[in-house]
C-alpha positions in Angstrom: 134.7 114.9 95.9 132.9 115.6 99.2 131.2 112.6 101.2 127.7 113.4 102.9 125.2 111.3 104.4 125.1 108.3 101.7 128.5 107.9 102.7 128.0 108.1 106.6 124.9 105.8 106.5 127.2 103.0 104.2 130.1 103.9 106.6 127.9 102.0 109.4 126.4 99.8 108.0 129.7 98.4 106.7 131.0 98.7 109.8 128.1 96.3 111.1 129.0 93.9 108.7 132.5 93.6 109.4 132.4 93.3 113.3 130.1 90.4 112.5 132.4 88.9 110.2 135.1 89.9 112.9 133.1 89.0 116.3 134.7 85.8 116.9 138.1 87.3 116.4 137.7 90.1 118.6 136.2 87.8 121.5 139.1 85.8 121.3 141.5 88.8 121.1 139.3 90.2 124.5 139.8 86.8 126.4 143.7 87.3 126.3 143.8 90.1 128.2 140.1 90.8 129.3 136.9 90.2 129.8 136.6 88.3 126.2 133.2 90.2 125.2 134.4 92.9 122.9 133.6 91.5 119.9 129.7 90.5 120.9 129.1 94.0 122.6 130.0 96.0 119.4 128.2 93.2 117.4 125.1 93.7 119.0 125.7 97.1 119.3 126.1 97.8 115.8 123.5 95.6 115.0 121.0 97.9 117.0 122.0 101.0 115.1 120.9 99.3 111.9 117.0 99.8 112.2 117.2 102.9 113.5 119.3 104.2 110.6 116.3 102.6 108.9 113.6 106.0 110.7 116.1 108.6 110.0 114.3 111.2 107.7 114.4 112.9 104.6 117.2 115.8 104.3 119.0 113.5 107.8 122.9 114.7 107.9 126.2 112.6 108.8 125.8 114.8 111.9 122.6 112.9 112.2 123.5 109.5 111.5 126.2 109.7 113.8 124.5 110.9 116.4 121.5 107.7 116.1 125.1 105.6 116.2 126.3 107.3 119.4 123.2 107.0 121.4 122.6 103.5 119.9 126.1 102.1 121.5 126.0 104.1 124.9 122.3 102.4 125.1 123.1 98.6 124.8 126.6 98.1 124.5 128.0 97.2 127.9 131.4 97.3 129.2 133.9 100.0 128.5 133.3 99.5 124.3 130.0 101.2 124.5 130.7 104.7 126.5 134.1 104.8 124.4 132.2 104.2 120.7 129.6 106.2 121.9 131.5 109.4 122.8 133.7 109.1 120.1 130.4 109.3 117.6 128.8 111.8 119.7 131.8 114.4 119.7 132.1 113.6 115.7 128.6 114.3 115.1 129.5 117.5 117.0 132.6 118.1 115.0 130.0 118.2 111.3 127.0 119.6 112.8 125.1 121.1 110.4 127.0 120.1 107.1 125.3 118.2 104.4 129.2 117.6 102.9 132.1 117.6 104.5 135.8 117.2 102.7 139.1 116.3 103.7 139.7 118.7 106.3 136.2 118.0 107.9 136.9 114.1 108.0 140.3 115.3 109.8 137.7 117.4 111.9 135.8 114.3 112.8 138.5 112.1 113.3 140.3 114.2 115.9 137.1 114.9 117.8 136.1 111.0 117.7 139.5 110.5 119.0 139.7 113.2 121.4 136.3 112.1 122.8 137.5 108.3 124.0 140.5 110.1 125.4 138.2 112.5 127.7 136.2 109.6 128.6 138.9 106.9 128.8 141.6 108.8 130.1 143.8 106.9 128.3 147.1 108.0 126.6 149.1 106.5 123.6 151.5 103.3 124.7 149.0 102.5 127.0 147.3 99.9 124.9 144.0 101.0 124.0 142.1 102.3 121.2 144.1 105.6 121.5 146.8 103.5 119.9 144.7 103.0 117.0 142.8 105.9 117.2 146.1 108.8 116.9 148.2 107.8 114.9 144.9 107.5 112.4 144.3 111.5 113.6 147.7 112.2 112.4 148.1 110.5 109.5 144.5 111.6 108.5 145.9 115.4 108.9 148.8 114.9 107.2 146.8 113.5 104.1 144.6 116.3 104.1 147.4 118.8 104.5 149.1 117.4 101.6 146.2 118.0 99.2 144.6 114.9 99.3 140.6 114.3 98.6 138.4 112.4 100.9 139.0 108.8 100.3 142.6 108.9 100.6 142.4 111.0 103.9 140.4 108.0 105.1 142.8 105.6 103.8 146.0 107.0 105.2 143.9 107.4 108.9 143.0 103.4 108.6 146.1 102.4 107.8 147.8 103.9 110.8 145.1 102.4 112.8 145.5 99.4 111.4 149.4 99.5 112.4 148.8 101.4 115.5 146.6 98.0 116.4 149.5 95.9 115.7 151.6 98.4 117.5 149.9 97.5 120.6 151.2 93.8 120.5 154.4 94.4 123.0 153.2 97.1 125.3 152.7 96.7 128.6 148.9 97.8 129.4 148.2 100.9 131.9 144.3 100.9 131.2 141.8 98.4 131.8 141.6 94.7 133.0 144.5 94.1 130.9 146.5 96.4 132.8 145.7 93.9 136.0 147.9 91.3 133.7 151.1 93.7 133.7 154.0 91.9 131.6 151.4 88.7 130.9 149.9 91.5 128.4 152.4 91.7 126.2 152.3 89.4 123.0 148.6 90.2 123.0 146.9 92.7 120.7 144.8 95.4 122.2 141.4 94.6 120.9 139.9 97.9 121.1 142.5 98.6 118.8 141.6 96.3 116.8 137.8 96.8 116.4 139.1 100.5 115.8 141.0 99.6 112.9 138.3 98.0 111.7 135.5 100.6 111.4 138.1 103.1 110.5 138.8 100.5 107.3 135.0 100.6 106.8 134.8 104.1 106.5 137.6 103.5 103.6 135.3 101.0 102.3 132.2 103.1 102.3 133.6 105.7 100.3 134.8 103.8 97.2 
């Protein structure tokens, strides 16, 4: 089993669908410690890719969907959500250019360059309580899969579940990036919500490949 373009294009639109069904929950996570519009950026973010997904052509690749996604969020997302999404599509589109497939050691591909592209524009490290916190431990666990043997939809799985407990993860720390990291100790108790909405469209991709 290999996942191609089918895949990517269900990966976001499932990921649409679920920061809608999570927007509320993410705006509330966001007023806690910042500027409580996370969750209706990425939801009207993600709700602009979805027509243009719509004008890709014939023969389009994941490389290609991603990169609609990439320029999509940098476009009309505001805040820090859009550059971060953005780049972290944009350097995975780079990391499958040109491949109509891609197995489990391309997802691993993919996810490391996603991640490694909100760390270069972020600047952020892991215990710092961001989406990195989501982001790496789903990098490693995603590698480790893959290194094990493991097809596609498992590597995906193992990478969203470390996401998802990375995201929990972030719940005590103190935060060094950000507004939240204006709050210093009033930050901890709250969950990082770019960690959250992380763990989220990493789930989709799980989701989207079933």
């Amino acid at each position: 089993m290999t996942v191609g373009t089918d895949w990517a294009l269900a990966w976001i639109r499932r990921t649409a669908d679920v920061i809608a069904e999570h927007r509320v929950e993410l705006i509330t996570l966001d007023r806690e410690i910042g500027d409580g519009d996370h969750g209706e950026n990425l939801d009207r973010g993600f709700s602009a890719v979805l027509p243009k997904l719509e004008t890709l052509p014939d023969g389009s690749t994941p490389s290609d969907v991603f990169k609609v996604v990439a320029t999509t969020l940098i476009s009309t997302v505001g805040g820090a959500s859009g550059p971060l999404f953005g780049t972290a599509f944009l350097k995975a589109a780079g990391a499958v250019s040109g491949r109509e497939e891609i197995d489990s050691a391309g997802l691993v591909e993919l996810l490391t360059a996603a991640r490694d592209g909100i760390v270069l524009r972020g600047k952020a490290d892991v215990g710092d309580k961001t989406m990195i916190d989501a982001w790496s431990p789903a990098v490693e666990a995603g590698a480790a899969a893959a290194e094990s043997g493991a097809d596609e939809r498992t590597v995906l799985d193992a990478a969203a579940a470390a996401a998802e407990a990375g995201a929990v993860a972030t719940e005590p720390l103190v935060a060094h990036k950000g507004r939240a990291s204006y709050l210093g100790e009033r930050a901890v108790g709250h969950r990082d919500p770019g960690a959250q909405s992380s763990a989220l469209i990493l789930r989709a991709a799980v989701e989207a490949a079933t």
